[in-house]
C-alpha positions in Angstrom: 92.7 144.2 127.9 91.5 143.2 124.3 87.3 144.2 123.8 85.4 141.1 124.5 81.6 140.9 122.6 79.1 140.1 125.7 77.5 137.0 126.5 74.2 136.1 124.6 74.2 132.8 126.3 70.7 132.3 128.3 71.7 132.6 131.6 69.9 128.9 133.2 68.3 127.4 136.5 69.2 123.6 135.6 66.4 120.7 136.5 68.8 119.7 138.7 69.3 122.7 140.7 68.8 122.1 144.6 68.4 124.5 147.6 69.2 123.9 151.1 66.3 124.9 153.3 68.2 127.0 156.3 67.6 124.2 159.2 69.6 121.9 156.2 72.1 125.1 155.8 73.1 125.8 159.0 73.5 121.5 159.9 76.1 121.7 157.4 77.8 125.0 158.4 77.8 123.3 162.3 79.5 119.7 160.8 82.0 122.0 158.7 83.0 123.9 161.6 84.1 120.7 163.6 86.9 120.0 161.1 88.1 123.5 161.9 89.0 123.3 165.3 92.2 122.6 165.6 93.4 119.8 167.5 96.5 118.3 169.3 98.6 118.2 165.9 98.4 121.4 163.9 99.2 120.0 160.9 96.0 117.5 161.3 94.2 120.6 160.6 96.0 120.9 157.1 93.3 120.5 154.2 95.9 118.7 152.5 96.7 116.1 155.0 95.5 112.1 155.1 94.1 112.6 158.5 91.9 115.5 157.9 90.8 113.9 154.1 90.1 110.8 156.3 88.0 113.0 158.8 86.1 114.9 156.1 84.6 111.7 154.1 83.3 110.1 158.2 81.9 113.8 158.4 80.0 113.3 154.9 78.0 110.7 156.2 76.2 113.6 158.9 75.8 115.9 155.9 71.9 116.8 155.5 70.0 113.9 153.2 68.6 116.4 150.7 72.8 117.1 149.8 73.8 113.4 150.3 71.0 112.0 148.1 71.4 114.5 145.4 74.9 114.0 145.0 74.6 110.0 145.2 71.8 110.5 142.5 74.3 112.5 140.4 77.1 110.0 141.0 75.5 107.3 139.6 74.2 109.4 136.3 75.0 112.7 135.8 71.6 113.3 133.9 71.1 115.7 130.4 73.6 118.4 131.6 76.0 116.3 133.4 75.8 119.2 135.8 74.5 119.6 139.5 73.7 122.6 141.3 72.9 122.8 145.2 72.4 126.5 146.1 72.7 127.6 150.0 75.7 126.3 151.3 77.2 127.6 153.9 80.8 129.6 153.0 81.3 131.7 156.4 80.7 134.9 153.9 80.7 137.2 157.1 84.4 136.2 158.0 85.7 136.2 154.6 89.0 137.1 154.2 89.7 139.7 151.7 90.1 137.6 147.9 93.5 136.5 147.3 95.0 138.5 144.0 98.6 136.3 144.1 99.3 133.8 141.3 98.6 130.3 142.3 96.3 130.9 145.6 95.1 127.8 147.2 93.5 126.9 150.8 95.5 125.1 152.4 94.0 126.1 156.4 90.3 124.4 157.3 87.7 126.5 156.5 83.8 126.2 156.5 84.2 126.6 152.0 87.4 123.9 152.5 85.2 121.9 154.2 82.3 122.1 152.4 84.1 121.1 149.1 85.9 118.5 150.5 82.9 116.5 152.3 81.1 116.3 149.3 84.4 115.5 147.5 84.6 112.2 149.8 80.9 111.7 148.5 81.6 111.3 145.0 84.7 109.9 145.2 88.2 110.7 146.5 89.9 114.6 146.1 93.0 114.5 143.8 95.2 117.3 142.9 98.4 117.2 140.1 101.5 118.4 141.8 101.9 120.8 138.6 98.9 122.9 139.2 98.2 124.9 141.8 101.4 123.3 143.9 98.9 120.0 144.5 96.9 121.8 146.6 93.2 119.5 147.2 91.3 122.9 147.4 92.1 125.9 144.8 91.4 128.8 144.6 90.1 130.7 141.1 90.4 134.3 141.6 91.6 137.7 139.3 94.9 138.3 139.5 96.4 141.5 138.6 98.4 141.8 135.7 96.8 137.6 133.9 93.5 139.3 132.6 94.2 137.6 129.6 95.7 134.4 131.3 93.6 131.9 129.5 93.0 129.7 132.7 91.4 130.8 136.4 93.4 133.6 137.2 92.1 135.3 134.0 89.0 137.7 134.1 88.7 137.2 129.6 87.0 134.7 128.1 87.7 131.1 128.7 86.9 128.6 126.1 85.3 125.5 126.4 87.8 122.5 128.0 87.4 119.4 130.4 90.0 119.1 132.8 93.3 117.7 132.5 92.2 116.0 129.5 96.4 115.3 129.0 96.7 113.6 131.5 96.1 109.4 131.8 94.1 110.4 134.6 92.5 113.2 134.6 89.8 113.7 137.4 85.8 112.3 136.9 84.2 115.3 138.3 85.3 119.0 139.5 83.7 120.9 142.2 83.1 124.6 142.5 81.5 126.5 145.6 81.3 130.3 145.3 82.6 132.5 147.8 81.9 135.9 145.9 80.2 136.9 143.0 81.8 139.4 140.4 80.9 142.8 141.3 78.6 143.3 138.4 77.4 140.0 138.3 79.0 139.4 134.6 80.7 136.4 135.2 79.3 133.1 134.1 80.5 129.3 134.1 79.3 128.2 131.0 78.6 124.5 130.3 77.6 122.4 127.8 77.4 118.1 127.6 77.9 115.8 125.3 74.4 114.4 125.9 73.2 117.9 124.5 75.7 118.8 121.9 75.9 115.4 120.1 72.5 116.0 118.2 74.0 119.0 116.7 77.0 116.9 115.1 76.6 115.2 111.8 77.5 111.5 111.9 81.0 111.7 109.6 81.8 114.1 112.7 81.3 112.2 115.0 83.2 108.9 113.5 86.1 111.6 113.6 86.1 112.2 117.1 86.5 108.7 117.8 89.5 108.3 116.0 93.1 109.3 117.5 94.1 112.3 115.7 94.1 115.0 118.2 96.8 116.2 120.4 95.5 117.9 123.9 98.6 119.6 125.2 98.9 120.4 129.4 96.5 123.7 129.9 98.9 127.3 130.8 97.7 126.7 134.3 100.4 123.7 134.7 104.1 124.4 135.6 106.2 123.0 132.8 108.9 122.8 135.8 107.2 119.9 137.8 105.0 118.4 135.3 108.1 117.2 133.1 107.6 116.2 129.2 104.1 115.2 128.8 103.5 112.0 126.9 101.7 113.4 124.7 100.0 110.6 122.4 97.0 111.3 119.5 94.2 110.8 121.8 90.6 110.8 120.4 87.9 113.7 121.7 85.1 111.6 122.2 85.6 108.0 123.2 83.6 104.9 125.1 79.9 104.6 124.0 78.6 105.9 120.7 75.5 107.3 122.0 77.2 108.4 125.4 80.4 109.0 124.8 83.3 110.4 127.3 85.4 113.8 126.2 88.4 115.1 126.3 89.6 118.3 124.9 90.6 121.6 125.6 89.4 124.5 122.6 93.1 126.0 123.9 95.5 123.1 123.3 93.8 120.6 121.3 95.5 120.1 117.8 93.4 118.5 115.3 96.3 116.1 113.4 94.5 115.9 109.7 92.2 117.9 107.7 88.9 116.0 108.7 90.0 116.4 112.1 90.3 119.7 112.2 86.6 119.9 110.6 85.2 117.8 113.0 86.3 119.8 115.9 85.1 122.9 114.5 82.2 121.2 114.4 82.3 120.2 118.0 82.5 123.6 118.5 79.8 124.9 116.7 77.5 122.0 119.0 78.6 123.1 122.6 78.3 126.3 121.5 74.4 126.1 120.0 73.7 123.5 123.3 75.6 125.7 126.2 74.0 127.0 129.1 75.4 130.0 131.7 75.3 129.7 135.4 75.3 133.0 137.1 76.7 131.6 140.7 76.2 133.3 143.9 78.1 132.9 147.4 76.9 129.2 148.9 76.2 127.8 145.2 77.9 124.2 144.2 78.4 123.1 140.8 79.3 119.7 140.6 80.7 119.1 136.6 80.8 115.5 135.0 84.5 116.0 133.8 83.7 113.2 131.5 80.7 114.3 129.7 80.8 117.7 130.5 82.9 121.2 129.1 83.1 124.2 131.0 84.1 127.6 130.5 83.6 131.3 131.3 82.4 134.3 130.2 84.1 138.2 130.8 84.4 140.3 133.9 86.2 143.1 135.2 88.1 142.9 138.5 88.4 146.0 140.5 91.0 144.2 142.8 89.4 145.9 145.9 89.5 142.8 148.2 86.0 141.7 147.3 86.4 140.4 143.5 84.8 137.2 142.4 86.1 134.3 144.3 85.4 130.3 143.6 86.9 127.2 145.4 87.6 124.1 143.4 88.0 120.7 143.8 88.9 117.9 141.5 87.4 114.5 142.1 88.2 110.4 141.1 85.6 107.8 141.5 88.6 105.0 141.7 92.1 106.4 143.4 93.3 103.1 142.8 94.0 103.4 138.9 96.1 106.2 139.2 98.4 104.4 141.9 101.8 104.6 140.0 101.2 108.2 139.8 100.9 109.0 143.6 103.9 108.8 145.9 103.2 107.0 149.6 99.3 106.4 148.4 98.5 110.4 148.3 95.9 112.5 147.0 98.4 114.3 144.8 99.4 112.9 141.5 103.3 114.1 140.9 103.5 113.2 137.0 
């Protein structure tokens, strides 16, 4: 494994950081555990099928106020850091399983973390999942896996470099979700973040006009099969894009090619801002982190597995606020886009 230089990156309790009281905590653990019993159909109890979806967003309507307001607050502006933070939710941590250490792990079973992530999924939007990541499984899981610590993507354990999500793709996803399971075992690993809203002080204004313009290429990220996503249309795409004093990203540090010289200035540059305005979220089990995919870029700082069972272990989620626009891209009106 190559040396890695630690973090220096303030570690960060956001304004928007929330805590479940335990009367709150254990309402939510009791409506999660009713989409785990299994009824007449076993497959109903899929976290992947239409029915149980369709009986996670009636069960986000129980949820505790403090969770539903906060995440209704957050949907309608995602505030400075385009990040949300609700600690103490419930994740069943006495009944864990041991962490999975296989490539491509997902939860595909109801759980109390599946339906955790889900529920508040509903509340933001709809859950979507691409078909070429993570087999278009709704909830993933990011976990170590022996033999990818350098894997730039979630099973790594190395570095992970600033990105938004699927920012390829014509549509990528408006928000992802996280819910920790299991912390690292020395408490090293951090989700770094850093929004537009912060960084775009720190660019000058010829960068700027450059990241409007369409002369970057992001590629599909390593964590995509090239198998079933097919050939990527892969057309110059701006970074920033939409409002000038709020705009919308999309970039990847990985697989976005600057296409001229300025270009590739002005992404340094873009760098250099998330960089000087980022902020490192040491997550324990029951925290949520819901990311503004749009105005937000998220990455990760070093660990070292031990690959004893009880490694770090996050759930994720990808959220749309409008399933309808990406119709032509979901076979029988799914949650899973196929191209």
């Amino acid at each position: 494994m190559p040396e890695t230089t630690p973090d220096t990156t303030p570690s960060t309790v956001l304004p928007a950081d929330r805590e479940l009281d335990p009367a709150g905590a254990g309402a939510c653990e009791r409506l999660a555990r009713t989409l785990c019993s299994r009824g007449d159909d076993h497959d109903h109890d899929q976290v992947d099928s239409p029915e149980w979806v369709a009986r996670a967003r009636d069960a986000w309507e129980d949820l505790p106020l403090l969770l539903r307001r906060e995440v209704r607050r957050f949907r309608r502006h995602s505030g400075p850091r385009g990040t949300l933070v609700i600690r103490g939710l419930p994740v069943d941590q006495a009944a864990l399983p041991a962490t999975p250490t296989v490539p491509g792990s997902v939860q595909r079973q109801a759980t109390i973390s599946a339906a955790v992530l889900t529920m508040v999924a509903c509340g933001l939007g709809e859950p979507l999942a691409y078909l070429a990541e993570k087999s278009g499984a709704l909830v993933q899981d990011v976990v170590p896996v022996p033999g990818q610590e350098t894997f730039h993507g979630n099973a790594g354990s190395v570095p992970l470099s600033f990105h938004t999500e699927n920012g390829f793709h014509p549509h990528p996803p408006d928000y992802v979700v996280f819910l920790c399971l299991r912390s690292d075992h020395d408490r090293r690993a951090g989700m770094r973040i850093a929004c537009i809203r912060q960084a775009l002080p720190h660019l000058t204004r010829a960068s700027r006009q450059v990241l409007f313009e369409p002369e970057f290429i992001t590629a599909p990220p390593p964590s995509f099969s090239p198998d079933a996503a097919g050939e990527p249309d892969l057309k110059p795409r701006a970074v920033l894009s939409g409002a000038v004093g709020d705009p919308d990203i999309r970039m990847a540090q990985l697989v976005t090619t600057p296409l001229t010289p300025r270009a590739a200035a002005a992404l340094t540059e873009f760098g250099r801002a998330c960089e000087a305005s980022a902020r490192t979220l040491r997550l324990t089990p029951g925290d949520l982190v819901v990311i503004d995919n749009r105005v937000t870029v998220h990455g990760r700082t070093a660990f070292h597995p031990r690959y004893d069972g009880a490694d770090r272990w996050l759930q994720r989620t990808y959220v749309t606020t409008d399933l309808r626009r990406s119709r032509d891209h979901r076979p029988h009106d799914g949650h899973v886009l196929a191209r």
